[in-house]
N, C-alpha and C positions, 0 to 999 in steps of 0.2 A: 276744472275740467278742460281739458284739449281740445280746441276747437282745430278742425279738419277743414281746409278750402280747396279746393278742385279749379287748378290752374287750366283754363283754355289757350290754346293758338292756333293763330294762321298762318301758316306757313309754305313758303314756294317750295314746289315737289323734291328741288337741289335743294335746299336750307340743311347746314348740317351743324348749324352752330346756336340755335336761339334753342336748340332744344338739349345743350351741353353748357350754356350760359345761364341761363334763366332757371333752372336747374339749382346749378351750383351756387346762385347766391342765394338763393330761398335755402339751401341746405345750409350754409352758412349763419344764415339768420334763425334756422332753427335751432342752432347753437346757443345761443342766447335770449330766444325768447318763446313762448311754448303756442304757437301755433305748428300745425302741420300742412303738408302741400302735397299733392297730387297733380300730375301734368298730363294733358290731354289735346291731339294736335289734330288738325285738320287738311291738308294739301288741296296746294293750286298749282298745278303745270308749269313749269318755269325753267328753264335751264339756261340758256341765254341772257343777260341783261343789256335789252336793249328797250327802247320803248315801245314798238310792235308787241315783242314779248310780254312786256310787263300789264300792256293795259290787255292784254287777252287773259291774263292772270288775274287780275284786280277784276274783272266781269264775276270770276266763280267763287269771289269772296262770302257771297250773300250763302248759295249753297254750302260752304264751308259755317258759316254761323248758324245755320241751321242745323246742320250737324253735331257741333260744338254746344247746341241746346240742347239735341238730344239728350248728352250726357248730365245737362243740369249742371253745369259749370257755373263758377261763381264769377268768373271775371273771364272777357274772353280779351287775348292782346291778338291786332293785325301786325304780324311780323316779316312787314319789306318798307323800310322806308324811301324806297326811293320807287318804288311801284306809286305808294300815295305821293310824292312828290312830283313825278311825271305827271302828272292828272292833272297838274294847274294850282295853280297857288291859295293854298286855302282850303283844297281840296279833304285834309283831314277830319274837317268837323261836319262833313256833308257822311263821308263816310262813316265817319262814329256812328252818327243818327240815322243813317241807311242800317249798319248792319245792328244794332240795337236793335230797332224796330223790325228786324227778321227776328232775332231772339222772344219776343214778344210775341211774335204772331205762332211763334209756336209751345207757347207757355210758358218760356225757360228764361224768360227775363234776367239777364245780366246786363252792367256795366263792359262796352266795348275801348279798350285803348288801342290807337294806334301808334307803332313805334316814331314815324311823322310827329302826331301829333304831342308824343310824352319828350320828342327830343324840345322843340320849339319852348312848351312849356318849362321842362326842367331850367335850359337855361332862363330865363324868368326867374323863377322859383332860386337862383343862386344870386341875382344881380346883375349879370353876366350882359354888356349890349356890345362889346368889340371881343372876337373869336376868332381863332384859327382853328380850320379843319382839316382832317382826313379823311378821304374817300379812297373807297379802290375802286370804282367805277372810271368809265372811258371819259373822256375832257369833255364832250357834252353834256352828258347825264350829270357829272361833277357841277356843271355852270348851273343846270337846273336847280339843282339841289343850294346850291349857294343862291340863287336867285331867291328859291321859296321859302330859305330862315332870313337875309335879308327885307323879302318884303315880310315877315311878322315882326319887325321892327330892330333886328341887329345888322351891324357890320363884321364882315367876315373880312379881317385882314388880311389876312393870308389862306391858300389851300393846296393843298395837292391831291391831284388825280391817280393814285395807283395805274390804272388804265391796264385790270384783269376784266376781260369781259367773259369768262366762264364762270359761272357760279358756284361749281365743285373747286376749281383754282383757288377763288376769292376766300371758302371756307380753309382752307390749305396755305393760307398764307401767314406766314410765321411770328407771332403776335412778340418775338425777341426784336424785331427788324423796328418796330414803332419807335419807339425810342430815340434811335437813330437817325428817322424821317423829321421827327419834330425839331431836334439838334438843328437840323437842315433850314429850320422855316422862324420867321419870322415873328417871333412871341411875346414881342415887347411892347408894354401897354395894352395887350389882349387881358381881357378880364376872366375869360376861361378857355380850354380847348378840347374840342371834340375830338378825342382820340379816333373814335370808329362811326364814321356817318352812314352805317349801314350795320344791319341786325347779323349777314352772316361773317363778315370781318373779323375772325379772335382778336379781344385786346384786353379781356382780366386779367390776364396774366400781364400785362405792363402798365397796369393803371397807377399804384402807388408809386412805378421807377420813374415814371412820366412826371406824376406831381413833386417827387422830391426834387427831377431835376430842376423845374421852373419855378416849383415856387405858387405853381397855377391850379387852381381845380379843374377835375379833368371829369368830362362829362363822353358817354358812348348810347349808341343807342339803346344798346340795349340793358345798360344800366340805367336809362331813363325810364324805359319802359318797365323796367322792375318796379323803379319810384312810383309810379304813375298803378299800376295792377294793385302794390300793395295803400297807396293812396283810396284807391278805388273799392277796396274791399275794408276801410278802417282800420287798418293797420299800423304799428308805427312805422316809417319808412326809412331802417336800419336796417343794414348790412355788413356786417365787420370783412374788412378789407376790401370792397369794394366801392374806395374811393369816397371825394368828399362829398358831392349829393347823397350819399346814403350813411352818414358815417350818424344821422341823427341829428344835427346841425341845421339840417333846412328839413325836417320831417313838418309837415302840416299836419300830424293825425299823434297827438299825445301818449304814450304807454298805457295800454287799457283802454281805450278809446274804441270799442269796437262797436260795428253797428247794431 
């Protein structure tokens, strides 16, 4: 029998990509394996990314999870990673258990991930402790963000700041161009690299040109955050062509393993 789960998100009001990402590898994977998905999104005000913006954003997450309960969602994901990075270091696992605990108070008890907290983890989950990143955020937000996988115990060798601070720009930015950027940056001795350190960034479309050129597993946020949703719901955490964390390789959750 076909088991059916009903995908949640949080999503900043510009976000035009977690809900064309997240999407398309779950459809992928239903290629191969016989669950099915349904997606269901929630909005927080955002268009700007700066950190005034972002933490007036991160305030309406909870009414978003409450929302996102209405509908009896089996898994809800928070989709800005650099909104829970701004917050302070750490900051993910206060909000998992904040917006969780909204989920509960209104009966609809789900598992919340956030894309923060499913990037930090995944790399983990690969071996991974020296990385090179990508961001398209402004050179400060970029430092933060590098600060807050640093302090969960890796080194970021190398990074670059795209430095789009529109959030309609940033989903518009040409996921052919990645490739190119990384050629540019210094990859040597990095154990993995984060192609897109941000949920609305496209980068599916360059994740295996990226890993052939290096050599390297390439980790995104929003490919993390897949790991982590389908981790969450007992899943196996396979994706055909998206990339090595999901290639079934570092799945935590066995074929057939459901809750």
């Amino acid at each position: 029998m076909t088991k059916n789960y009903r995908i949640g998100q949080i999503v900043p009001s510009s976000n035009t990509t977690m809900e064309t990402e997240i999407p398309a590898m779950l459809r992928l994977r239903e290629q191969v394996r016989p669950e099915r998905f349904t997606f269901h999104s929630a909005r927080m005000r955002m268009k700007h990314v700066n950190k005034d913006e972002l933490a007036a954003m991160d305030a309406q997450s909870d009414r978003c999870a409450l929302e996102l309960s209405d509908a009896r969602v089996d898994v809800l994901g928070y989709a800005c990673l650099v909104a829970i990075m701004a917050m302070g270091r750490g900051y993910h696992r206060q909000s998992e258990s904040r917006l969780r605990a909204a989920t509960e108070s209104n009966l609809g008890a789900a598992p919340v991930v956030t894309s923060a907290g499913a990037l930090v983890d995944a790399l983990r989950v690969i071996g991974a402790r020296r990385i090179a990143l990508v961001a398209p955020y402004m050179v400060p937000l970029t430092k933060m963000v590098v600060d807050y996988i640093e302090h969960e115990g890796f080194e970021v060798v190398d990074w670059r700041a795209l430095e789009i601070p529109d959030n309609l720009e940033v989903g518009r930015h040409d996921p052919r161009e990645l490739p190119g950027i990384v050629a540019g940056m210094n990859t040597d001795g990095v154990d993995a690299i984060v192609l897109s350190a941000c949920v609305q960034m496209p980068s599916l479309a360059a994740i295996a040109q990226v890993e052939a050129a290096t050599g390297k597993p390439v980790v995104t946020a929003a490919v993390a955050t897949t790991f982590a949703m389908l981790g969450a719901l007992g899943l196996e955490q396979v994706v055909p062509g998206a990339g090595a964390l999901l290639s079934g390789a570092y799945s935590t959750v066995r074929e057939g393993g459901l809750r």
